[in-house]
C-alpha positions as a LaTeX table, in Angstrom:
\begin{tabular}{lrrr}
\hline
Residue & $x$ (\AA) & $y$ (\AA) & $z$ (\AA) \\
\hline
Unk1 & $-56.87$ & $-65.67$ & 69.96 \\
Unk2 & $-56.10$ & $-68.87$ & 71.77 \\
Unk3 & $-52.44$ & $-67.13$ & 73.63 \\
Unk4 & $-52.75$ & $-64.65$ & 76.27 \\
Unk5 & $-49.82$ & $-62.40$ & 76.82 \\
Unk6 & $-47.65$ & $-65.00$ & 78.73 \\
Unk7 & $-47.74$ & $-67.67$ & 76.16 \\
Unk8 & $-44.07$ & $-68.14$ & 74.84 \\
Unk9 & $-43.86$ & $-66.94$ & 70.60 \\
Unk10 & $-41.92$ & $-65.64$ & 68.50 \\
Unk11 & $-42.42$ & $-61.90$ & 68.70 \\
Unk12 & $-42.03$ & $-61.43$ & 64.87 \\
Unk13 & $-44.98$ & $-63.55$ & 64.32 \\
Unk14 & $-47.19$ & $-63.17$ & 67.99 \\
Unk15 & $-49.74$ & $-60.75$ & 65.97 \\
Unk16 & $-50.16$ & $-60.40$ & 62.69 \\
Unk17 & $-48.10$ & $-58.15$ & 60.16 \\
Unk18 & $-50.51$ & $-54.85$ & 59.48 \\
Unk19 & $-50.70$ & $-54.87$ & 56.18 \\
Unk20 & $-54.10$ & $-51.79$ & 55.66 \\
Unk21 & $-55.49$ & $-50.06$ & 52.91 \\
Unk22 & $-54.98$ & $-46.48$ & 52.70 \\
Unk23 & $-57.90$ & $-45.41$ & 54.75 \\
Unk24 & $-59.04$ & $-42.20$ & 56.21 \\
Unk25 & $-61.53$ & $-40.58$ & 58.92 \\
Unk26 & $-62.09$ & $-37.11$ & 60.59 \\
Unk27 & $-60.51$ & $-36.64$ & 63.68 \\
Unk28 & $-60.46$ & $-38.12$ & 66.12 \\
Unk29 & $-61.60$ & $-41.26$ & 64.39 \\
Unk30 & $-63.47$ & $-44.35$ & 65.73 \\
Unk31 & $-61.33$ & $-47.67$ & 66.79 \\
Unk32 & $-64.78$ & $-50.01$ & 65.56 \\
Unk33 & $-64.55$ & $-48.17$ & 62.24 \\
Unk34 & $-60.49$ & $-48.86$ & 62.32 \\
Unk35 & $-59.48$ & $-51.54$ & 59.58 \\
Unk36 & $-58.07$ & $-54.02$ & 60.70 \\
Unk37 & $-59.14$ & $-54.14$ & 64.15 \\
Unk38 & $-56.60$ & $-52.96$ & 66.67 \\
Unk39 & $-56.12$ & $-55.57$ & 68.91 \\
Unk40 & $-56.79$ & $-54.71$ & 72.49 \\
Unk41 & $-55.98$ & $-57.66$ & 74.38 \\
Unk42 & $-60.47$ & $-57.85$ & 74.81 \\
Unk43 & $-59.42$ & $-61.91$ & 73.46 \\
Unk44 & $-56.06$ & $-62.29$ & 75.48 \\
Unk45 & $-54.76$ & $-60.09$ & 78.45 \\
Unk46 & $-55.51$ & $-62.24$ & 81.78 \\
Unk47 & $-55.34$ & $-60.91$ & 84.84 \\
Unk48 & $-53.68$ & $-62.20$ & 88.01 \\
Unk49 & $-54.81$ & $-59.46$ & 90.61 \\
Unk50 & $-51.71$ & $-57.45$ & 90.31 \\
Unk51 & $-53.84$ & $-54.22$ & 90.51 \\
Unk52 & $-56.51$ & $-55.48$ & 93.15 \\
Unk53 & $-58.85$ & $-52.49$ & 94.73 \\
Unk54 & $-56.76$ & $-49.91$ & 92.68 \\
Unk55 & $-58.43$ & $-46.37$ & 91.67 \\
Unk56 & $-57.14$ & $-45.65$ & 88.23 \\
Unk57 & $-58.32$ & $-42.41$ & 85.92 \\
Unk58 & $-56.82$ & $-42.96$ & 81.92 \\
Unk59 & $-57.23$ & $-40.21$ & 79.72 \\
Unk60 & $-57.78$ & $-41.43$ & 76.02 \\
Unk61 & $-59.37$ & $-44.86$ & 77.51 \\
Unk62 & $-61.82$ & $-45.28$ & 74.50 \\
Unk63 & $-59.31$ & $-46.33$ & 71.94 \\
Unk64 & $-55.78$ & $-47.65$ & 70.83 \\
Unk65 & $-53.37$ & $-47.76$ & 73.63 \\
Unk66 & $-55.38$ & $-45.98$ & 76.66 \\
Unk67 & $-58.35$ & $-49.35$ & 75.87 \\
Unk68 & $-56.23$ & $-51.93$ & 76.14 \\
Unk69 & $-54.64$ & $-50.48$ & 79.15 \\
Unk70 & $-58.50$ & $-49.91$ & 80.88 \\
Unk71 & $-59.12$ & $-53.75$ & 79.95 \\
Unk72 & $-55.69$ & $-54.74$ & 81.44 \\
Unk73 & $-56.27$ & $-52.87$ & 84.69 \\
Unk74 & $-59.92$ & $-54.16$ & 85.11 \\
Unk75 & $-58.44$ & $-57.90$ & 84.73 \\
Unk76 & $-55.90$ & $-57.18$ & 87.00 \\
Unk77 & $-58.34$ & $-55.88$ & 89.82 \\
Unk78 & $-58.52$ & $-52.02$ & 89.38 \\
Unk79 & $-61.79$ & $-49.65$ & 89.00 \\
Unk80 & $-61.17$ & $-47.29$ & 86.01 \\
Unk81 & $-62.71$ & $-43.97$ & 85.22 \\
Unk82 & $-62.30$ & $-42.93$ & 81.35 \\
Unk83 & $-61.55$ & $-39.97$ & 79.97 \\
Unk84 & $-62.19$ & $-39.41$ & 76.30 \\
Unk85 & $-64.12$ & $-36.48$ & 73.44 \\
Unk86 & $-67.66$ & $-36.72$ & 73.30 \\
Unk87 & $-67.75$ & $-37.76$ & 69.79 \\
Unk88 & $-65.83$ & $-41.65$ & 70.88 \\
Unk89 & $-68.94$ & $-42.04$ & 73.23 \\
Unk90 & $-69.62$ & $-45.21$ & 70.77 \\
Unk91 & $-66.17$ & $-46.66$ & 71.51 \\
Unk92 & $-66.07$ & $-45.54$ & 75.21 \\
Unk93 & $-69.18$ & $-47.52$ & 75.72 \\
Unk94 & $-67.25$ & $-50.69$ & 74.42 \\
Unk95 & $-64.67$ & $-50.38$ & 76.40 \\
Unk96 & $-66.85$ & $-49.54$ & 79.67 \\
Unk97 & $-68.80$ & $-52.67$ & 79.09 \\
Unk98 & $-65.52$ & $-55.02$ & 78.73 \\
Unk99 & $-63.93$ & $-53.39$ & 82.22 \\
Unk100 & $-67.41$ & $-54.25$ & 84.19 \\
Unk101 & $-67.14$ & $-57.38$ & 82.49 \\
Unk102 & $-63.94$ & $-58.04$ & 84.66 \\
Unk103 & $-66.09$ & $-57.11$ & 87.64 \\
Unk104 & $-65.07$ & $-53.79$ & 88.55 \\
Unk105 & $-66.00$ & $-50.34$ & 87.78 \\
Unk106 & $-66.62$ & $-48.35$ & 84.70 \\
Unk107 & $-67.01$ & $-44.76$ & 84.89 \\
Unk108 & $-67.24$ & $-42.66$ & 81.46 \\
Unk109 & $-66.16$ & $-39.13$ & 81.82 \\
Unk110 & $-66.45$ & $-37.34$ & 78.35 \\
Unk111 & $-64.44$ & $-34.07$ & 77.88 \\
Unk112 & $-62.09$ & $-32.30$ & 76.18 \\
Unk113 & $-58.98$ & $-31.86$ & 78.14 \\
Unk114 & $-57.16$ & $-29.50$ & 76.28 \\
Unk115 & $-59.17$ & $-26.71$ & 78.38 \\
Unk116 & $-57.69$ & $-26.54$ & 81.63 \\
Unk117 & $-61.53$ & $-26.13$ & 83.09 \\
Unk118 & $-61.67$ & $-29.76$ & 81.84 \\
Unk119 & $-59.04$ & $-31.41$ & 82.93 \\
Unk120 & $-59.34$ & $-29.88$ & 86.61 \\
Unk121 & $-63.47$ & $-31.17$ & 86.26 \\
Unk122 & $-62.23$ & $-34.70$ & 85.20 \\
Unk123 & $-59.83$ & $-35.37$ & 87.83 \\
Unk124 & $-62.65$ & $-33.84$ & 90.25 \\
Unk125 & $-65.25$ & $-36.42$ & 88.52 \\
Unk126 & $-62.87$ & $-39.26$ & 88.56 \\
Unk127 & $-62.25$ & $-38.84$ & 92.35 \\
Unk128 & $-65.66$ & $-38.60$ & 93.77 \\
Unk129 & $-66.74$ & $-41.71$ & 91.68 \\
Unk130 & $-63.81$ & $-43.68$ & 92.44 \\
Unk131 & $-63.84$ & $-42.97$ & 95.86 \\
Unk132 & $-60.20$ & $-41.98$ & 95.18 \\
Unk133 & $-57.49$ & $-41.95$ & 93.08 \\
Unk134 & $-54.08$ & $-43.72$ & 92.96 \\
Unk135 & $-53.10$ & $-44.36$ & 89.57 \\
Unk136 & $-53.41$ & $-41.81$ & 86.65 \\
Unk137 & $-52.34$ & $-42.87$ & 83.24 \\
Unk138 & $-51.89$ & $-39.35$ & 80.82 \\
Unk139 & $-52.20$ & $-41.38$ & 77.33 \\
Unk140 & $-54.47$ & $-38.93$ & 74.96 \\
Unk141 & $-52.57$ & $-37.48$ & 72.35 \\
Unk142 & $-53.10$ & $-35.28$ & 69.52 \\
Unk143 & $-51.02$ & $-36.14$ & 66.24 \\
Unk144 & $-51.86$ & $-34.92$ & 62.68 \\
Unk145 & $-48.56$ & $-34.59$ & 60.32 \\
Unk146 & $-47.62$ & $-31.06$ & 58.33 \\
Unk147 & $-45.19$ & $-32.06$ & 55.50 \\
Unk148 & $-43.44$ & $-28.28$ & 55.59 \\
Unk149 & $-43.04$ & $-25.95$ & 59.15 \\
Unk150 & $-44.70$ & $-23.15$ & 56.96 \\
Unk151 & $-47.83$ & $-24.91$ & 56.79 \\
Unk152 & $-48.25$ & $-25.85$ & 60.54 \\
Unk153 & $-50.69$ & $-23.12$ & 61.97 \\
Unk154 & $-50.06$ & $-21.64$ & 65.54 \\
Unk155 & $-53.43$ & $-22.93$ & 65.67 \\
Unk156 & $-52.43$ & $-26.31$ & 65.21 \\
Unk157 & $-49.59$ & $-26.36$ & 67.38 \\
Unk158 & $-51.10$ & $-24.76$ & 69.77 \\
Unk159 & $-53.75$ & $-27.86$ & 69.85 \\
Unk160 & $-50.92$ & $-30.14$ & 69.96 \\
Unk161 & $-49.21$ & $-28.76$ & 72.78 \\
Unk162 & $-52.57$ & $-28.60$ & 75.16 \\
Unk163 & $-53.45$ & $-32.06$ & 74.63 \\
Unk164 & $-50.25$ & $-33.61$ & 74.62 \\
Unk165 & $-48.47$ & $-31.32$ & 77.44 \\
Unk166 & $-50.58$ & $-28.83$ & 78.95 \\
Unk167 & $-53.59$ & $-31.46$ & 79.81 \\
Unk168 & $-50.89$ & $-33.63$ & 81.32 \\
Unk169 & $-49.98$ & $-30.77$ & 83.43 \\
Unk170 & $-53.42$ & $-29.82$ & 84.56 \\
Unk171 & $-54.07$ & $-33.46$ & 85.44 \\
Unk172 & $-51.71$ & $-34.48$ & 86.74 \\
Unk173 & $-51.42$ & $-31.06$ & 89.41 \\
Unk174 & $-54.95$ & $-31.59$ & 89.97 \\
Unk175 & $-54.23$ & $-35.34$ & 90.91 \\
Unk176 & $-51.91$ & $-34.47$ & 93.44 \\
Unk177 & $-53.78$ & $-33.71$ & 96.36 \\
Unk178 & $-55.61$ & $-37.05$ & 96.17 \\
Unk179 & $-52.78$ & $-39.80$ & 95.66 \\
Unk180 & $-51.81$ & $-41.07$ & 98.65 \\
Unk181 & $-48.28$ & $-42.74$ & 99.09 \\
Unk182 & $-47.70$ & $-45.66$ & 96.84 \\
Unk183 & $-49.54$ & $-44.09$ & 93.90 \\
Unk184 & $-48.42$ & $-44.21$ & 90.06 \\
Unk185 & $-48.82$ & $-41.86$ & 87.68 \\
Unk186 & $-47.61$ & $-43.41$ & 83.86 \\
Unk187 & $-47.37$ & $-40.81$ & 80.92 \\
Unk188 & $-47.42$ & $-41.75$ & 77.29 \\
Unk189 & $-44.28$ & $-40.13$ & 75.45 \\
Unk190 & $-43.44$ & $-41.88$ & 72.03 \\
Unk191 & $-40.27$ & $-43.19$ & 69.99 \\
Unk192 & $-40.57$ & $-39.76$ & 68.39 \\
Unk193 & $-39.02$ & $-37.97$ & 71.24 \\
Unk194 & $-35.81$ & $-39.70$ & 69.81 \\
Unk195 & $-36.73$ & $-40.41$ & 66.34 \\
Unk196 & $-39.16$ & $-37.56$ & 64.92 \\
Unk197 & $-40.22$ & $-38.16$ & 61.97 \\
Unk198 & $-40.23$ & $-34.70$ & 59.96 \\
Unk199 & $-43.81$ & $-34.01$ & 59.15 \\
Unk200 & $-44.76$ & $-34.28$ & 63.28 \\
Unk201 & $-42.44$ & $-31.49$ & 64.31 \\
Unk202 & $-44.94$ & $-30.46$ & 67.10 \\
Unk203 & $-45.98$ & $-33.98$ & 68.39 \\
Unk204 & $-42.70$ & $-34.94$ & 68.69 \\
Unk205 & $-41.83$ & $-32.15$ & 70.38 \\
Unk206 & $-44.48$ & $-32.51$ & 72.89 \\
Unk207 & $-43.23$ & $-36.19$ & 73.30 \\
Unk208 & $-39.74$ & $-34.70$ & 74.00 \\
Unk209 & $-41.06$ & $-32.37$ & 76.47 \\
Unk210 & $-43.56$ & $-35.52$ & 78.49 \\
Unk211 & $-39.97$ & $-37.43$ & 78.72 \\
Unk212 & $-38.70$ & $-34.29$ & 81.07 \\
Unk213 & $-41.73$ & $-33.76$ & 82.38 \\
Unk214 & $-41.95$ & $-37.06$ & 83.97 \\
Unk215 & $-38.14$ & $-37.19$ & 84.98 \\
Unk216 & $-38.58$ & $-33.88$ & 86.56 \\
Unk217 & $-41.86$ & $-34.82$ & 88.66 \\
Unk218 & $-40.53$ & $-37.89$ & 89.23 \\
Unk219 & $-37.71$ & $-36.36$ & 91.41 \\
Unk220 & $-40.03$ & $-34.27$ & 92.89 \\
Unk221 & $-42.63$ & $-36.62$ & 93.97 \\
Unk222 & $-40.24$ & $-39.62$ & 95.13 \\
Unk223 & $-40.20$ & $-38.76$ & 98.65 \\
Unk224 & $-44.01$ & $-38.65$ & 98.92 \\
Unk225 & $-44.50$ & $-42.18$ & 97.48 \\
Unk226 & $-45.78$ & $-41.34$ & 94.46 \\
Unk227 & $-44.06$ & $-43.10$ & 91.55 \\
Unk228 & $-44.05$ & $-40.98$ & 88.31 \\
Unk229 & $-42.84$ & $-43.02$ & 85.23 \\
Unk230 & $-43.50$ & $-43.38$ & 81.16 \\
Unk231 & $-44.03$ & $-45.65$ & 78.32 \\
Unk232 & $-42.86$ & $-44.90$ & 74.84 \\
Unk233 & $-44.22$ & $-47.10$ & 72.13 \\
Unk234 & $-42.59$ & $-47.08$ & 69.03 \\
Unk235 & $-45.43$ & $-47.55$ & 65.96 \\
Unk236 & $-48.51$ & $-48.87$ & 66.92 \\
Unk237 & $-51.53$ & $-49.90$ & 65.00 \\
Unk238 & $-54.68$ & $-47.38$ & 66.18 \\
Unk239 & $-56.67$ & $-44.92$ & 64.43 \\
Unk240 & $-54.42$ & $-42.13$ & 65.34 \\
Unk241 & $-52.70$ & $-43.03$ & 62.20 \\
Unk242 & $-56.04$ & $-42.55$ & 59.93 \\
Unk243 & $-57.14$ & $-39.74$ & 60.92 \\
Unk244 & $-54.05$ & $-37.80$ & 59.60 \\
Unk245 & $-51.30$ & $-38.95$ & 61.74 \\
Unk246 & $-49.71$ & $-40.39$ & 58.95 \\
Unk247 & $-49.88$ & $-39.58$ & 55.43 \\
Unk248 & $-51.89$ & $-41.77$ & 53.11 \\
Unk249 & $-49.05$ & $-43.30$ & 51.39 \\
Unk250 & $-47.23$ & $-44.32$ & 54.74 \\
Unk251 & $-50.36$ & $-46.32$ & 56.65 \\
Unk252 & $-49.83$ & $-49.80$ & 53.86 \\
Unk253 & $-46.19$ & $-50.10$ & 55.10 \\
Unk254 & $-47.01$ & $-48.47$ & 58.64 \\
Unk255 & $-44.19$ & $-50.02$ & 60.92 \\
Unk256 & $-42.23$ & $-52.44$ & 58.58 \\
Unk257 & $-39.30$ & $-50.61$ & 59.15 \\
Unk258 & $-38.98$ & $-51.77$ & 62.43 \\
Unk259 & $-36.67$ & $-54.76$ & 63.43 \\
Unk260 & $-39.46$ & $-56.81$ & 64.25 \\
Unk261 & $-40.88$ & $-55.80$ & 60.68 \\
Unk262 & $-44.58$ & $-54.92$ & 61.78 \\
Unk263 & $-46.24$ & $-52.42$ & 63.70 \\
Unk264 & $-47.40$ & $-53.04$ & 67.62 \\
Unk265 & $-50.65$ & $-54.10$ & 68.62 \\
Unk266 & $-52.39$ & $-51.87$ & 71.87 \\
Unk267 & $-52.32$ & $-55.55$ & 73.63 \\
Unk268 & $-48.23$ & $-55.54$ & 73.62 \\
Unk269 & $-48.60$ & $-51.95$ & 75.15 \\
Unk270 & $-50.65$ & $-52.66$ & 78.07 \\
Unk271 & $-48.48$ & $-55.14$ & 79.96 \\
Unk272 & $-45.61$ & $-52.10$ & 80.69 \\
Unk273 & $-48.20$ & $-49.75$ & 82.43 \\
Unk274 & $-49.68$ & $-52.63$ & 84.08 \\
Unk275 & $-45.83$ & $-52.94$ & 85.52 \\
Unk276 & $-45.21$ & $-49.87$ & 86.03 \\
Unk277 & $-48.52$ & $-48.99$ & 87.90 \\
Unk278 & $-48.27$ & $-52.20$ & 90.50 \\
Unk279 & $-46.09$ & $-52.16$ & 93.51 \\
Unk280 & $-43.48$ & $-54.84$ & 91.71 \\
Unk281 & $-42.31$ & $-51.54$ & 90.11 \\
Unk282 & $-41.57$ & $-50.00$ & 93.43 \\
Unk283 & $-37.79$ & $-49.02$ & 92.84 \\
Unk284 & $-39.14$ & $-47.50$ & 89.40 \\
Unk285 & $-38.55$ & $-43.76$ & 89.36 \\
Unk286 & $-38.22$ & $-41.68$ & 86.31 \\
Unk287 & $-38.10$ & $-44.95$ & 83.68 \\
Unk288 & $-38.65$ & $-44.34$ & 80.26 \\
Unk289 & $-40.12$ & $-47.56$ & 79.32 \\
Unk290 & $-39.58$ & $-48.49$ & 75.41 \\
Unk291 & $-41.69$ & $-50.71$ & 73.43 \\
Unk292 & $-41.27$ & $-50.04$ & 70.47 \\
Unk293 & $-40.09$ & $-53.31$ & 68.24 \\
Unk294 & $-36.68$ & $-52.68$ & 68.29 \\
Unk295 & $-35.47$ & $-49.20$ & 67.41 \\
Unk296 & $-32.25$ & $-48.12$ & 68.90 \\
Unk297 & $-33.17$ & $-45.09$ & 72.01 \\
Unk298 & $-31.14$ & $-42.96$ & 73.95 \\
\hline
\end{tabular}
């Protein structure tokens, strides 16, 4: 890709429309087995030492939206610990290697964080090889559609709700004691907290509840310095959507509806927490950021 993310295009056409087969794999899926390719910004994001000497822990770092964030955080200077299930180890490794490319750190912390154990270990493990903390970016997500209510199992949404909002939670508390003033801490909500679609009644509700979540610690933390924000993305090409987060017949047309007409690329994400985690966000408190091509929000 000869642009990088400050070359001047025509947003309709900057990446190409996602046009996939119907394609399918077992949760939670492998981005190198993804087709097409997400686009991670590995060709394009460059760096300008926005982030320089930062200490950042990203949950869901192996993949989608949480990569492309680790490789725009290495390029702009920061040290990055990953969080992500023991079965992405292959992707993790991928994304490790691009980050110490960049010259900084890489620190692979497999786990499954909807155990509160494993959250509270990860934060612990992120701090001690960091040598700190002050940014946190709660991305990992759990999304697998039910077409009728009476077919989503308290199992299920149970699953949902401890990856998406009790995880963030754990982190996030367990954080605390370790970010000093002028730290960030960047959830991922979604477009579905205002749009849910009807067959992810339980991850948009979770997406609902990270939107209060963050406005509510936000308040909380602002007179300690620590900045508490999110990103929504409206639809965005990753393997979330094959391995059941959409239903076969939707991942051809996957994002078309959108007034850009195609879905986002994991590149376009990565420039908002990039913002929102460097100090040229400092009067920043509470923002819901939307990138989403287009569709109308709250």
């Amino acid at each position: 890709m000869a642009h990088d993310q400050y070359t001047f295009l025509d947003p309709v056409t900057r990446f190409d429309k996602v046009e996939p087969p119907k394609q399918h794999q077992p949760e939670p899926g492998l981005d190198s087995e993804l087709d097409p390719r997400a686009d991670l910004g590995e060709d394009s994001y460059r760096g300008s030492g926005r982030l320089a000497g930062r200490k950042a822990l990203i949950t869901g770092a192996d993949s989608g939206i949480g990569a492309a964030v680790a490789i725009a955080f290495a390029r702009e200077g920061a040290d990055v610990a990953l969080s992500y299930l023991p079965s992405e180890q292959s992707d993790a490794e991928r994304i490790a290697a691009l980050v110490r490319d960049a010259g900084r750190e890489a620190h692979l912390l497999p786990g499954d964080i909807s155990t509160a154990e494993a959250s509270r270990t990860l934060v612990a493990d992120a701090v001690e090889k960091l040598g700190g903390l002050d940014t946190l970016v709660n991305n990992a997500g759990k999304q697998v559609f039910c077409e009728k209510l009476e077919d989503l199992t308290d199992e299920a949404f149970d699953q949902t709700m401890k990856t998406n909002v009790y995880a963030m939670f754990w982190i996030t508390k367990a954080a605390l004691p370790h970010l000093p003033a002028g730290s960030s801490i960047i959830n991922t909500t979604s477009v579905q907290a205002y749009k849910p679609s009807p067959v992810l009644v339980d991850y948009a509700t979770t997406k609902a509840a990270i939107n209060t979540f963050t406005k509510a610690t936000a308040a909380q933390l602002a007179e300690r310095g620590i900045r508490v924000n999110a990103v929504a993305p409206g639809p965005v090409w990753t393997v979330l959507q094959v391995t059941d987060g959409q239903p076969q017949e939707k991942i051809t047309s996957f994002g078309h509806d959108t007034p850009l007409g195609r879905a986002g690329q994991p590149a376009e994400m990565a420039p908002a927490y990039v913002f929102l985690a460097s100090a040229e966000s400092s009067y920043v408190v509470g923002e819901t950021l939307n990138a989403n091509g287009g569709i109308p929000t709250p």
